[in-house]
C-alpha positions as CSV (number, residue, x, y, z in Angstrom):
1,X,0.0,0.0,0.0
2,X,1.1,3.4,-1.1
3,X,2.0,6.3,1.4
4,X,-0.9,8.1,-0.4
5,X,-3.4,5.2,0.2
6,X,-2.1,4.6,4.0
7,X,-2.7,8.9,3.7
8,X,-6.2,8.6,2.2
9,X,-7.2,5.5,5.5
10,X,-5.3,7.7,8.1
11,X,-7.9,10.4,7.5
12,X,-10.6,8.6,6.6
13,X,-10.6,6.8,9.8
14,X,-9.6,10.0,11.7
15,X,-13.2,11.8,10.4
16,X,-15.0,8.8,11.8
17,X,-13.5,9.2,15.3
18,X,-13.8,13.0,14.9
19,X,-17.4,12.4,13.6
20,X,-18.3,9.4,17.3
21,X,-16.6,12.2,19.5
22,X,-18.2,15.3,18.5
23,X,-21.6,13.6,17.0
24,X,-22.7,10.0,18.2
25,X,-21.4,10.0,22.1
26,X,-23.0,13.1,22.7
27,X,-26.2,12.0,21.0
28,X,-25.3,8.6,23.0
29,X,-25.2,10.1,26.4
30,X,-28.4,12.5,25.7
31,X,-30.5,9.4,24.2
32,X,-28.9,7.1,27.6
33,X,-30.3,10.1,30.0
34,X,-33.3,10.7,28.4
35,X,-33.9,7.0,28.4
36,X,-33.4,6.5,32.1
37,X,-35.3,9.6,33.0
38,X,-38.1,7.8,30.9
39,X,-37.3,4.5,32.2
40,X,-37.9,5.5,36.3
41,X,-41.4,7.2,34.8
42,X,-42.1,4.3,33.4
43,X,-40.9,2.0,36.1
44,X,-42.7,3.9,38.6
45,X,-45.8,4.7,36.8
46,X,-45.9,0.8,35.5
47,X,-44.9,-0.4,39.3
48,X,-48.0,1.7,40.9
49,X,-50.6,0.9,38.0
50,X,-50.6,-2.5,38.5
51,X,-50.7,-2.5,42.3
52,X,-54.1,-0.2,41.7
53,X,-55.6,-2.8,39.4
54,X,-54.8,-5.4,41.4
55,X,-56.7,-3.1,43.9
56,X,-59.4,-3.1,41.8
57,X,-59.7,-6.3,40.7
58,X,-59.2,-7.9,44.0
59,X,-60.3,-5.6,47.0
60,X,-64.3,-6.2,47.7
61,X,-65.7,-5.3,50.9
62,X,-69.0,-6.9,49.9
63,X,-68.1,-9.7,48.4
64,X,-70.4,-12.6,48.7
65,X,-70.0,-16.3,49.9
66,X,-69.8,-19.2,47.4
67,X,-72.8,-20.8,46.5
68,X,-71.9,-24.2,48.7
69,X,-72.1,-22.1,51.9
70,X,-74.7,-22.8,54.5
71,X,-75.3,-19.3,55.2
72,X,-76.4,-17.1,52.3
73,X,-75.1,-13.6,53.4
74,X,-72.3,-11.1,52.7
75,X,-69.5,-11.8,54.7
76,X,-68.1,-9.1,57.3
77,X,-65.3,-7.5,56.0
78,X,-63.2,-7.3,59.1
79,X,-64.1,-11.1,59.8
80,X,-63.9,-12.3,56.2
81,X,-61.8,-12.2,53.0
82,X,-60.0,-8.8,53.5
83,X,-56.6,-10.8,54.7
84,X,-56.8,-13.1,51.6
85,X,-58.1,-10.3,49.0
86,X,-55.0,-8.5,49.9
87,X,-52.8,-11.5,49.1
88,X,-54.4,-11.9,45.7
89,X,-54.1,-8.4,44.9
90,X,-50.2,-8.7,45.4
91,X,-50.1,-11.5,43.4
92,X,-51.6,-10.4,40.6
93,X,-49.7,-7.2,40.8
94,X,-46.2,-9.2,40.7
95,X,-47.8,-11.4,37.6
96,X,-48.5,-7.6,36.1
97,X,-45.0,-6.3,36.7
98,X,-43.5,-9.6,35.2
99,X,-45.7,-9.2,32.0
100,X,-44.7,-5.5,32.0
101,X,-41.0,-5.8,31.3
102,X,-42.3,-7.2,28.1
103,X,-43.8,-4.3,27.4
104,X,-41.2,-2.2,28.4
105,X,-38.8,-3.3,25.1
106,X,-42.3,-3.6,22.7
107,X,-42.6,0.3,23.9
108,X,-39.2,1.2,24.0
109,X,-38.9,-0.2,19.8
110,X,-42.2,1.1,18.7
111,X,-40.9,4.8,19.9
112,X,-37.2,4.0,18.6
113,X,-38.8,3.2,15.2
114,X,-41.1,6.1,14.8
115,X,-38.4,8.9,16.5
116,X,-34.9,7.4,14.9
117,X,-34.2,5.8,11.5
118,X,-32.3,2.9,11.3
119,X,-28.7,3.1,10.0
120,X,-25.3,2.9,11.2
121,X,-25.2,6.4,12.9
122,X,-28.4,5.4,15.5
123,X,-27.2,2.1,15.9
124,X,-24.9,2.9,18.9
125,X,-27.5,5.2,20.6
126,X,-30.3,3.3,20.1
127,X,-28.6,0.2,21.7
128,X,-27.0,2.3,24.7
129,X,-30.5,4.2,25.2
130,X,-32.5,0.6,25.0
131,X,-30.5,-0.6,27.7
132,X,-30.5,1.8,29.9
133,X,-34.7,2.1,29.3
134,X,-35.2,-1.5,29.5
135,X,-33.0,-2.0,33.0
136,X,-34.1,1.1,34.6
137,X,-37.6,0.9,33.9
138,X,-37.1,-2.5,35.1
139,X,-35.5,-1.8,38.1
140,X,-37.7,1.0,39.3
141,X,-41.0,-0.8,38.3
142,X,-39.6,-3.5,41.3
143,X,-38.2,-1.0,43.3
144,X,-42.0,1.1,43.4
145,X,-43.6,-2.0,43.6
146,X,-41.9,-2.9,46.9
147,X,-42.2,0.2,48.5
148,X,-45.9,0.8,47.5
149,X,-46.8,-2.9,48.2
150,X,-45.2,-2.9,51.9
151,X,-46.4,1.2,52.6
152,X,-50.5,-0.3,51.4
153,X,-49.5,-3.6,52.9
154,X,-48.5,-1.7,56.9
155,X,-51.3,0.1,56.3
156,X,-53.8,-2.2,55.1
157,X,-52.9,-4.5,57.3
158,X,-52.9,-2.5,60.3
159,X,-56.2,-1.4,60.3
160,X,-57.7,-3.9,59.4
161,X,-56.2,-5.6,62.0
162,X,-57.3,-3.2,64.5
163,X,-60.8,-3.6,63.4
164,X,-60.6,-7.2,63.1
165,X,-59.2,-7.1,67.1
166,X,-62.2,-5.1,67.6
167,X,-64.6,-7.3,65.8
168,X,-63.2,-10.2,67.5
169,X,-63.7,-8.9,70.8
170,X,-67.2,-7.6,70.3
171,X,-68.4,-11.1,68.2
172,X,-67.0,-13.2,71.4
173,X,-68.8,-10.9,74.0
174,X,-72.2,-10.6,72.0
175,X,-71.5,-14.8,71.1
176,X,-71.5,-15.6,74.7
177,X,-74.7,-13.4,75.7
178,X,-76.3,-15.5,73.0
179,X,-75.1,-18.9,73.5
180,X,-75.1,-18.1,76.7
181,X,-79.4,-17.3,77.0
182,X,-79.9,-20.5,75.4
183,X,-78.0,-22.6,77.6
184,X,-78.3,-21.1,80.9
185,X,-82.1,-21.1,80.0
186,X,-82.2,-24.9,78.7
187,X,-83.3,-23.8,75.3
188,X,-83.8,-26.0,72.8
189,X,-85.7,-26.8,69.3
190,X,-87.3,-30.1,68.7
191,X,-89.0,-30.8,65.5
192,X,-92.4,-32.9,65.1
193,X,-92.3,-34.0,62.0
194,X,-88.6,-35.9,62.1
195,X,-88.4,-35.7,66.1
196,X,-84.4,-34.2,66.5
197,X,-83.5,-32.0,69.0
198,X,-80.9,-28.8,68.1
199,X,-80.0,-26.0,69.2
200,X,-80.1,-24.0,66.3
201,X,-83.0,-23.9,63.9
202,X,-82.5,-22.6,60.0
203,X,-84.6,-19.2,58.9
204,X,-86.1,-17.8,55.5
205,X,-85.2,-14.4,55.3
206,X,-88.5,-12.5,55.7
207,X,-88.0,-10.0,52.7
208,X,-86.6,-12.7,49.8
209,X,-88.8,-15.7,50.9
210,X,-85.5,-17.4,49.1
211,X,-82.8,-17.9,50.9
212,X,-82.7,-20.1,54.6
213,X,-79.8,-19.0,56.6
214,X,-78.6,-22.1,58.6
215,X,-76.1,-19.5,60.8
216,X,-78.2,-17.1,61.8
217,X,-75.9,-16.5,64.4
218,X,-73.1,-13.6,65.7
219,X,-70.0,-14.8,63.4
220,X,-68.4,-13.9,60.2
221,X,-71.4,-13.1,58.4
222,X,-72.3,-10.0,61.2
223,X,-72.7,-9.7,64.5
224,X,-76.1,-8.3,65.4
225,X,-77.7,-8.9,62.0
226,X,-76.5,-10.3,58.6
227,X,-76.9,-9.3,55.4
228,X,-78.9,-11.5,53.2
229,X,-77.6,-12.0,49.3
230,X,-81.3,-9.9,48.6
231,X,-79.3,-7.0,50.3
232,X,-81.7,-6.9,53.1
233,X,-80.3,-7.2,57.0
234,X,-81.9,-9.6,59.3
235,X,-81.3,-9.9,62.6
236,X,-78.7,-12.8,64.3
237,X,-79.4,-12.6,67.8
238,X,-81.9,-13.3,70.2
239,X,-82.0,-9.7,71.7
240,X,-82.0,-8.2,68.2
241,X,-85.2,-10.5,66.8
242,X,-84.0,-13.3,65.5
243,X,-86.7,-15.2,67.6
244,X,-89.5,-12.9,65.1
245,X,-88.1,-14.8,61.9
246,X,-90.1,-17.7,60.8
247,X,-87.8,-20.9,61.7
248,X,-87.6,-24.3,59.7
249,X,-86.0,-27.8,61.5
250,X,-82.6,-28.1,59.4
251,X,-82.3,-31.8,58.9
252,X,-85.6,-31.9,57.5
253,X,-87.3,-28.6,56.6
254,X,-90.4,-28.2,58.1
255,X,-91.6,-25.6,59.9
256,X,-91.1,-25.1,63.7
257,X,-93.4,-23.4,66.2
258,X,-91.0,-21.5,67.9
259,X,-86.7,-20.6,67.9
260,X,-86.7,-19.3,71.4
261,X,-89.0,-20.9,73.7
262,X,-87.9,-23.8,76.2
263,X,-89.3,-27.1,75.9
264,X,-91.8,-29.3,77.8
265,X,-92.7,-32.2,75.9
266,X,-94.4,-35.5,77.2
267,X,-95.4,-39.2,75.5
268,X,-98.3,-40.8,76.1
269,X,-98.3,-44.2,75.6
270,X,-100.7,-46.8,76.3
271,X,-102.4,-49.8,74.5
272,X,-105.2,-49.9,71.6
273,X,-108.6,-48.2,73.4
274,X,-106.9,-47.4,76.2
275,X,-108.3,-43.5,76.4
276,X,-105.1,-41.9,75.2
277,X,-107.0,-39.4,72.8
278,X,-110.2,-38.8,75.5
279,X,-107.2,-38.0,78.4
280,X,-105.3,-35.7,75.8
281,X,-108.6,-33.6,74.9
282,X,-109.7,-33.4,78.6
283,X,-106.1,-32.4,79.4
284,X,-105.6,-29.8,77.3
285,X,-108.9,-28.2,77.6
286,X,-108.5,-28.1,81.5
287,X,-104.6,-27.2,80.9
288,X,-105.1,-24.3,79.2
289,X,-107.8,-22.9,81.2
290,X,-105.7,-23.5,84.6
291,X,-102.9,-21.5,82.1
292,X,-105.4,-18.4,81.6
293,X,-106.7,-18.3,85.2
294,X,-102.8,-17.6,86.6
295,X,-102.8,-15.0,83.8
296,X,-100.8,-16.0,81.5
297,X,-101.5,-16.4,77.7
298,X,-101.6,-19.6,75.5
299,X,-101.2,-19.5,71.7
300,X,-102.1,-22.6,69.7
301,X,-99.4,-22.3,66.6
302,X,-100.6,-22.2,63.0
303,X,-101.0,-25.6,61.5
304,X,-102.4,-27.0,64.9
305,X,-105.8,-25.3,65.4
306,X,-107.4,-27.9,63.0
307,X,-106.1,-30.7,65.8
308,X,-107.1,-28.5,68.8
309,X,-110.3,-27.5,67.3
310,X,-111.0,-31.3,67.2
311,X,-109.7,-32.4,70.9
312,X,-112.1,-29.5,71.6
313,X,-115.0,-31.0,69.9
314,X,-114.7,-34.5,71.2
315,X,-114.7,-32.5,74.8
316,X,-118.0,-31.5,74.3
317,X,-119.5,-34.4,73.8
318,X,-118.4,-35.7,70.1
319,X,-117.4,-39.6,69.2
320,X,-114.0,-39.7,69.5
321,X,-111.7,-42.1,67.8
322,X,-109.2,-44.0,68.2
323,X,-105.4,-43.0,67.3
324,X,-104.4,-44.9,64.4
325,X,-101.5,-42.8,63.8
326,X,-98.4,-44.9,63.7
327,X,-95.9,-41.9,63.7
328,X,-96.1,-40.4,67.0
329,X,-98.6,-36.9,66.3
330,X,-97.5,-34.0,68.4
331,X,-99.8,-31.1,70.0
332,X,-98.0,-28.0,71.0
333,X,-98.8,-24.8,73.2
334,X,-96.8,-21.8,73.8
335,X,-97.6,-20.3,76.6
336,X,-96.2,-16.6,77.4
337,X,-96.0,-13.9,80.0
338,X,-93.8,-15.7,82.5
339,X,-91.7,-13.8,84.9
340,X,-88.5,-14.5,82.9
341,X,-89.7,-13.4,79.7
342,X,-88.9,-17.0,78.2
343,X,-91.8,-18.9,76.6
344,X,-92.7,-22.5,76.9
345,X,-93.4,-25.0,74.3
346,X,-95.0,-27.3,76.0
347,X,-96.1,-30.7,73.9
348,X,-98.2,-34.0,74.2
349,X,-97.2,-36.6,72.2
350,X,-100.1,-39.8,71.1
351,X,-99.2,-42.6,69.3
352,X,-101.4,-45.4,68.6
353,X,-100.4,-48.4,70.4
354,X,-99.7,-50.8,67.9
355,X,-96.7,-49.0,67.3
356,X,-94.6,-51.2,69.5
357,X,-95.5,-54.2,68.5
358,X,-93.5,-56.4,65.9
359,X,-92.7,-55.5,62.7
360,X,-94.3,-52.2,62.9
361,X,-92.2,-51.3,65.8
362,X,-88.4,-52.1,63.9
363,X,-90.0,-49.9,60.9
364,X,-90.1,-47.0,63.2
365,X,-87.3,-48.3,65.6
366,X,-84.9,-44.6,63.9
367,X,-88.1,-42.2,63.9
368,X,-89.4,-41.9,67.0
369,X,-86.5,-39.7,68.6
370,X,-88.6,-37.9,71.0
371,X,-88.1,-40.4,73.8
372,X,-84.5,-39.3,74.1
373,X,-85.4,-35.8,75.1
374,X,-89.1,-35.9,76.5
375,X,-89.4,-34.7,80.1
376,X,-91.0,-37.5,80.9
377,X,-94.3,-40.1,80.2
378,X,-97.6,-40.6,80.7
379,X,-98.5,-44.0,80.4
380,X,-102.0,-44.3,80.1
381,X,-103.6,-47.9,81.7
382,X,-107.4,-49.7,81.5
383,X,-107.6,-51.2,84.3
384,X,-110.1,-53.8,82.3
385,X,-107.4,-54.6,79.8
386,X,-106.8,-57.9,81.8
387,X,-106.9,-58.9,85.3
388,X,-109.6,-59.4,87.9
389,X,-112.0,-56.4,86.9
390,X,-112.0,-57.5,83.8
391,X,-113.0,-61.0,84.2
392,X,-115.4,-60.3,86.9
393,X,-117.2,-58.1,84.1
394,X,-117.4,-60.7,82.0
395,X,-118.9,-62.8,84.4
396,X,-121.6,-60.4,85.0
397,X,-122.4,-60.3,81.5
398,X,-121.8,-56.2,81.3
399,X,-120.2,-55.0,78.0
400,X,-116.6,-54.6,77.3
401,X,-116.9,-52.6,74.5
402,X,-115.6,-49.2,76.0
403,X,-112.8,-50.8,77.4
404,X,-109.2,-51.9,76.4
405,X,-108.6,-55.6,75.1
406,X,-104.5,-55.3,74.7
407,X,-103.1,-56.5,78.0
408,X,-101.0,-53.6,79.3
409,X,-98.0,-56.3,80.3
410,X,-97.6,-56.7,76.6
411,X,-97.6,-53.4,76.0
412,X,-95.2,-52.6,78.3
413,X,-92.5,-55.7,77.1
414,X,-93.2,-53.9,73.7
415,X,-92.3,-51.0,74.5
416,X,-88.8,-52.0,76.4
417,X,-88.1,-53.7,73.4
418,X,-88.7,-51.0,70.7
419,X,-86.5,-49.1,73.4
420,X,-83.6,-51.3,73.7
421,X,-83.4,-52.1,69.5
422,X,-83.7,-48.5,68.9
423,X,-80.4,-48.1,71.0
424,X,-82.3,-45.9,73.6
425,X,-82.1,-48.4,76.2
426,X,-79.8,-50.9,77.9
427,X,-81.0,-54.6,78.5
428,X,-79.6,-53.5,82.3
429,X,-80.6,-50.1,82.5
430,X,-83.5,-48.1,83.8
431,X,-85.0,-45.5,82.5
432,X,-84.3,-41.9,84.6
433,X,-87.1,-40.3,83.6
434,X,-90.3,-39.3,85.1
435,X,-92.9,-41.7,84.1
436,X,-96.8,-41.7,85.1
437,X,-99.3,-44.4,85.0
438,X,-102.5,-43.1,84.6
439,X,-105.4,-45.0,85.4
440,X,-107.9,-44.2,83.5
441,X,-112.1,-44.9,83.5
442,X,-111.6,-44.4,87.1
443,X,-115.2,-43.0,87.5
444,X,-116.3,-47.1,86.8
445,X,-118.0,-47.5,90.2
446,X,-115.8,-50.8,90.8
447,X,-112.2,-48.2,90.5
448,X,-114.0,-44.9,92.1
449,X,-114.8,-46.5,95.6
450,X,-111.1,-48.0,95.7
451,X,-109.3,-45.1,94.4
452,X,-111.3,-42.3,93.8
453,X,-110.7,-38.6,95.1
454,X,-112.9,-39.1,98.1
455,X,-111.3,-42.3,98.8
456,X,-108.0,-41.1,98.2
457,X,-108.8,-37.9,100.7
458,X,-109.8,-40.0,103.5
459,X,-107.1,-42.5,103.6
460,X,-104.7,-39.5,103.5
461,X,-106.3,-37.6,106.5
462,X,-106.9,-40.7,108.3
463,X,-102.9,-41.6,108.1
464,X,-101.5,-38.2,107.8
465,X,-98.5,-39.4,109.8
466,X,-97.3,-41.8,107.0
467,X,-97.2,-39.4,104.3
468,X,-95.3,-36.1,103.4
469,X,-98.2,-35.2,100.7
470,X,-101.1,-36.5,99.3
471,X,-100.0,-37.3,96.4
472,X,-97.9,-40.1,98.2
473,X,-101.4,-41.5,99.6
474,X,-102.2,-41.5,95.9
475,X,-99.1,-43.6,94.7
476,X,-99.7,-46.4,97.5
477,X,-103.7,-46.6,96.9
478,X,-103.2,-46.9,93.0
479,X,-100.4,-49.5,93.7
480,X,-102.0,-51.6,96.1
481,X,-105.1,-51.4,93.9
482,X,-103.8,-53.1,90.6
483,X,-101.6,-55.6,92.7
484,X,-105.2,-56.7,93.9
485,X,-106.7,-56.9,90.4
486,X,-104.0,-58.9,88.5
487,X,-101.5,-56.6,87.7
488,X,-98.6,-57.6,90.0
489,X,-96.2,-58.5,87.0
490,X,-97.0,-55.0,85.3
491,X,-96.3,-53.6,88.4
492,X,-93.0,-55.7,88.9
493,X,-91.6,-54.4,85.5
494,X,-92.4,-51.1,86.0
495,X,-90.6,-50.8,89.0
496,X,-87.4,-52.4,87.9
497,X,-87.3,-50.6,84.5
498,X,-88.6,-47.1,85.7
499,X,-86.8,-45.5,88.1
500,X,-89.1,-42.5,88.9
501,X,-92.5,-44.1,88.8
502,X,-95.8,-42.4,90.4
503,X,-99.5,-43.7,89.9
504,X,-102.8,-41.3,89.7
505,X,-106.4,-42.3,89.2
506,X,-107.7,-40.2,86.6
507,X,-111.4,-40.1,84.6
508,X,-110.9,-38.0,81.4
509,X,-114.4,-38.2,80.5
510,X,-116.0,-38.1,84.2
511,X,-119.1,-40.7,82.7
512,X,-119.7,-42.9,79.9
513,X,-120.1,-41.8,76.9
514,X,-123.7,-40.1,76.3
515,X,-122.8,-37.4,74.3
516,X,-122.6,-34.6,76.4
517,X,-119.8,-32.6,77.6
518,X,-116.6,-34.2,79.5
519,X,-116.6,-33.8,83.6
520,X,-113.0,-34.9,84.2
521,X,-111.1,-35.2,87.2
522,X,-107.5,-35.8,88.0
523,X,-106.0,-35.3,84.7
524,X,-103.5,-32.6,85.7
525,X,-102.4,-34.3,88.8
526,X,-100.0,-36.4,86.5
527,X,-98.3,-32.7,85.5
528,X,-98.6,-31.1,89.0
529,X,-96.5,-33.8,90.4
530,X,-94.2,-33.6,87.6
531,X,-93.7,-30.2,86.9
532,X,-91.8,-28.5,90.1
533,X,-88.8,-31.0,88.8
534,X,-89.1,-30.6,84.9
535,X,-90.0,-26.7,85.1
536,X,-90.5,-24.5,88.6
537,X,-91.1,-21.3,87.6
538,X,-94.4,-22.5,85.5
539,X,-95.2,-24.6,88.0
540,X,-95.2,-21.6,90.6
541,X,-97.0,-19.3,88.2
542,X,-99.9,-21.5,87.4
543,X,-100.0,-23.4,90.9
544,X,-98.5,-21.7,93.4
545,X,-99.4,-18.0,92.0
């Protein structure tokens, strides 16, 4: 090569390192500053953007519960998803800043493209500028997405916290007042139709009709009311009106008569034509009138006027049948104005009594739940079932039609058995309850003069020193009566399988049947015996006012 042509390269190559000095590093370093001014904006403004939508899409103070809840309501806030909304919201806010630095180099070449053209003199800045976009913007989109995810997070968390605290110690406080009324008061739900006992009933929300809240209770739904999905509030404690709602059994749905009354619920049981449904409509017609007189009030629920209206009419006179219900029918009062302010539900259940026998008996071995939870029974018995009075009737060629034919032994053998296979009762246990043997058709002439009240009077005040009460002359007469007539085994079982055990002479009816209206006699003595135990302040407002 010439000294010309080595001439000619020298300053040739010279011009281009005049020209990068003086032309491209300048433009290099302006395009780099303006890119990393641009990049922080960008970082910062990507950085805080996707926080807020995350914000957006996430954060939902009423957001509702998923459709397999129990309770259809909008959860409290402080109680409820605004810990885990949070958490999503970060998420997808990190997801957003990873998709961003994506965008970040699509931006940065769609402006490069548009602003600079492509040749060997914007190669340099373009690539120094890109770089320092691309990693700043990166950086700082990090960087503001730290400091604004841990400033909202303190925040956030913090008072939400404190509320939560708060929440937490109002929802305890207000949980035990609650719980606490129902327990300390014995209150309970028992359903007729499938015959379980809970604590907590379901309700339909009074302004939807729609939805039935099964935790209708101070939790994370609310504390004094919740908020059903309709948007309407309805109330969750027993102070605030719950009790108001109408209530529904939650294993099977029906209706209940009351959420907040305690319970008094008795069985009768007796054999076929025994004078179960003659004692119930005398009882409940001299019941409720003993109820008004101490002046309190009685309320028959809706759906059981039609069965009171007909206990009523066989009380004044009309033919009344026998039970041939197999599933045990219940007939509920509540009765209101006590002292306390708490009602009472109290119930009589019949049941015909072939239910214990056999077959019949295993079919409804899993149905009949009341006996777990009854206060007690009222086991009604003919004294002409079977025995001496019986027999001697027949011998006198009087009729037998008004009376039992179902010896009450089997009845009672029955009845331990349906007991013991429905797993309510050991082979070698007795049952703790309060049971009573009525003896009904005591107005017969040949059980009056025995056991009758003016019988029963005498031999109390001619041996006052025996007994602590009357009712204890009762018990010994009634007893020492059927031993005499042929029903020593009866008694026998009853005494080794009942552990509280009392006898009463009662006449539902007061005569034979002619028609006219029922004269009874004795058929609350049964309950006043019974009822200082099960229940003492309705038994000192109605008999000791």
């Amino acid at each position: 090569m010439s000294f010309a042509e080595l001439a000619a390269l020298f300053i040739k190559w010279t011009g281009i390192v005049i020209v990068v000095i003086v032309a491209i590093v300048p433009i290099t370093f302006l395009a780099a500053i303006a890119a990393i001014a641009f990049g922080i904006i960008s970082g910062v403004f990507r950085g805080i953007s996707n926080f807020i939508h995350g914000l957006r899409r996430e954060i939902n103070i009423l957001r509702p519960v998923t459709e397999n809840d129990a309770e259809p309501a909008y959860r409290s806030y402080a109680a409820g998803p605004g810990y885990s909304q949070m958490i999503k919201t970060i998420i997808l806010a990190w997801k957003k800043n990873y998709d961003s630095v994506k965008l970040f180099k699509e931006f940065y070449d769609v402006m490069c493209t548009g602003i600079l053209p492509d040749n060997s003199f914007t190669a340099m800045p373009k690539k120094v500028a890109g770089a320092f976009y691309i990693g700043v913007a990166t950086a700082f989109l990090y960087i503001s997405s730290c400091i604004v995810t841990g400033l909202v997070c303190a925040i956030w968390f913090s008072v939400l916290g404190c509320i939560s605290a708060l929440y937490g110690i109002l929802l305890f406080a207000v949980k035990l007042v609650d719980d606490g009324y129902f327990k300390i008061n014995k209150i309970d739900m028992d359903c007729s139709v499938c015959k379980r006992r809970f604590s907590r009933p379901q309700f339909l929300c009074p302004h939807c009709n729609d939805h039935m809240h099964k935790k209708l209770v101070p939790g994370r739904y609310g504390i004094w009311s919740h908020r059903c999905l309709c948007g309407k509030r309805i109330p969750s404690t027993f102070f605030g009106g719950r009790s108001k709602l109408q209530a529904f059994c939650p294993h099977c749905g029906s209706s209940l008569v009351s959420s907040q009354a305690k319970q008094i619920i008795f069985q009768l049981i007796g054999e076929t034509a025994c004078g179960k449904s003659v004692y119930l409509s005398a009882f409940f017609h001299c019941f409720t009138e003993l109820v008004e007189k101490s002046g309190l009030s009685v309320e028959i629920p809706d759906g059981y006027k039609g069965k009171f209206d007909e206990l009523e009419m066989w009380y004044q006179g009309e033919n009344c049948p026998a039970t041939n219900e197999l599933d045990a029918q219940s007939y509920p009062i509540l009765i209101d104005g006590l002292k306390s302010g708490i009602k009472r539900q109290f119930s009589l259940y019949d049941i015909a009594g072939e239910m214990f026998d056999g077959y019949t008996a295993e079919s409804y071995k899993n149905i009949q739940k009341q006996f777990k939870y009854c206060s007690g029974l009222f086991f009604v018995l003919d004294p002409f079932c079977e025995g001496k009075l019986r027999e001697a009737r027949k011998y006198a060629g009087k009729s037998l039609s008004d009376f039992s034919s179902a010896p009450i032994t089997d009845t009672v053998t029955n009845f331990f058995n349906y007991m013991i296979s429905a797993g309510m009762l050991r082979i070698d246990m007795a049952w703790d309850k309060p049971v009573s043997v009525l003896i009904t058709k005591s107005d017969v002439d040949e059980i009056r003069s025995v056991i009758g009240p003016e019988k029963v009077r005498e031999h109390y005040y001619n041996n006052k020193e025996k007994y602590t009460d009357i009712q204890q002359a009762k018990d010994e007469l009634c007893r020492k009566f059927l031993a005499e007539n042929g029903f020593a085994n009866f008694l026998k079982k009853m005494d080794i399988k009942f552990t509280k055990l009392h006898f009463f002479p009662v006449s539902s009816m007061g005569h034979s049947f002619d028609g006219n209206e029922y004269e009874p006699w004795g058929v609350l003595d049964a309950l006043e015996y019974l009822l200082p135990e099960i229940d003492p302040e309705l038994d000192k407002m109605i008999y000791n006012p």
